[in-house]
N, C-alpha and C positions, 0 to 999 in steps of 0.2 A: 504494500500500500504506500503510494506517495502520497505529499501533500496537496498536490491540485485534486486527490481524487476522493478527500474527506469532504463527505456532509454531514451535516446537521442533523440528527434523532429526528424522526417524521414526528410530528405534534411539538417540537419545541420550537419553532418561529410562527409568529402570529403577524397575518397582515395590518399593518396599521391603520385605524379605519380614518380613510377622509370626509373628514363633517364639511358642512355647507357648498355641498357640490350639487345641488338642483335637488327638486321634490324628487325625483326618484329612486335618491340615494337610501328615503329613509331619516336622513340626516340634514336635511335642506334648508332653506329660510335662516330661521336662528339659533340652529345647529346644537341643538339641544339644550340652545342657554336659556330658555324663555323667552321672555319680553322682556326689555329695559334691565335698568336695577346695576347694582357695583358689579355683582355675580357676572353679566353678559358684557364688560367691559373688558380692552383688551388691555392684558396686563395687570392684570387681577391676580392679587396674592392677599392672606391675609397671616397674620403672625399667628402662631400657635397658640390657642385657650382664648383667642380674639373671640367679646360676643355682643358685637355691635355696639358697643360703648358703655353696656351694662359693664358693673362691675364684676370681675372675672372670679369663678368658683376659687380660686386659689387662691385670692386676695381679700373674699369674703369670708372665707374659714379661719379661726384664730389661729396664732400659732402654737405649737406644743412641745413640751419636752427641751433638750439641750442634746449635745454630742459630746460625751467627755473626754477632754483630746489627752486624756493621761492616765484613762483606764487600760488595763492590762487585756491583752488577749488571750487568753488559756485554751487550748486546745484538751480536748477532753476524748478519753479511751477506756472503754468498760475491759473488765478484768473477761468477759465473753470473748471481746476480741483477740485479748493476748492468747486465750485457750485454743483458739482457732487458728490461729498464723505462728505461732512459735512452739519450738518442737520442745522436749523434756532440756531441762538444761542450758538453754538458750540466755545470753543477757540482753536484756530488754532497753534500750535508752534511745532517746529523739530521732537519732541515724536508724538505728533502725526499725523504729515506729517506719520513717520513710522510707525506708530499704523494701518494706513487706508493704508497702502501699495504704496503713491505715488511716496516715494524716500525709498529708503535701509539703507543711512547713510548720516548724518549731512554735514561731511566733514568739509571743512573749513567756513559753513554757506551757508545760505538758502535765497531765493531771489524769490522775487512773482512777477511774468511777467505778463501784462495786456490783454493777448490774450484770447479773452470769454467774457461774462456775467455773472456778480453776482446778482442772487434778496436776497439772504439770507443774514441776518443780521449776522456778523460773528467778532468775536474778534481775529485780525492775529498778533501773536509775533514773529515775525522774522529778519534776519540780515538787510535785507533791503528788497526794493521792487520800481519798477520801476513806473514814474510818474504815467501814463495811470492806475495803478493797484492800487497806494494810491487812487486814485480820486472815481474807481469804488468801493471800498472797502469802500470808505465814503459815497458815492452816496448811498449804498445800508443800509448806518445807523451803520454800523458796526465801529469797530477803525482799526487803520494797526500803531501798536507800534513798536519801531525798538528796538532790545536785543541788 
């Protein structure tokens, strides 16, 4: 196959349809703009949440809340998932939380939630980790050290 001799997927190019080309197009006279009005003018745009001058939903609704630009980001992993993705004996910490695909990126630290069972004995180094998840972490012979 060369390149002069590719086409296009049959149903993916659409003819363009030409408006205001005489009554028999369908689309003739005022070409589906109506009569008059801003709408039938050429060069009509109008800016996004525009609503005719009323005041705009987004500026009639109070505003709410704050963004705290100093709150931590915690990334969070139930003791289910470490049962699931790490073998007997394994050390569990950030790298390879992302090694095994459970989280993406560290962030401001790593946090092991106790939802699940652990049987595997398992060495977890991480930021912290919630009561219920030290306990099953120990129960199952393993350490939960905190970095």
């Amino acid at each position: 196959m060369k390149l002069h001799e590719l086409s296009p997927a049959k149903g993916s190019k659409k003819e363009v349809k030409r408006v205001g080309r005489g009554p028999a197009s369908g689309q003739g006279k005022t070409a589906g703009k109506g009569h008059k009005g801003q709408k039938a003018r050429a060069g009509y745009s109008q800016r996004f949440g525009f609503e005719g001058g009323q005041m705009p939903l987004q500026r009639r609704l109070p505003k709410r809340g704050f963004n705290n630009i100093f709150a931590k980001e915690i990334v969070t992993v139930n003791v289910s998932d470490l049962e699931a993705r790490f073998n007997d004996g394994d050390v569990v910490d950030a790298d390879a939380l992302i090694k095994v695909g459970l989280i993406k990126k560290a962030k401001d630290g790593v946090k092991v939630l106790g939802n699940g069972e652990l049987t595997k004995k398992l060495d977890v180094k991480v930021n912290a980790y919630s009561k219920a998840a030290k306990e099953k972490i120990e129960a199952a012979g393993g350490s939960a050290e905190e970095v």
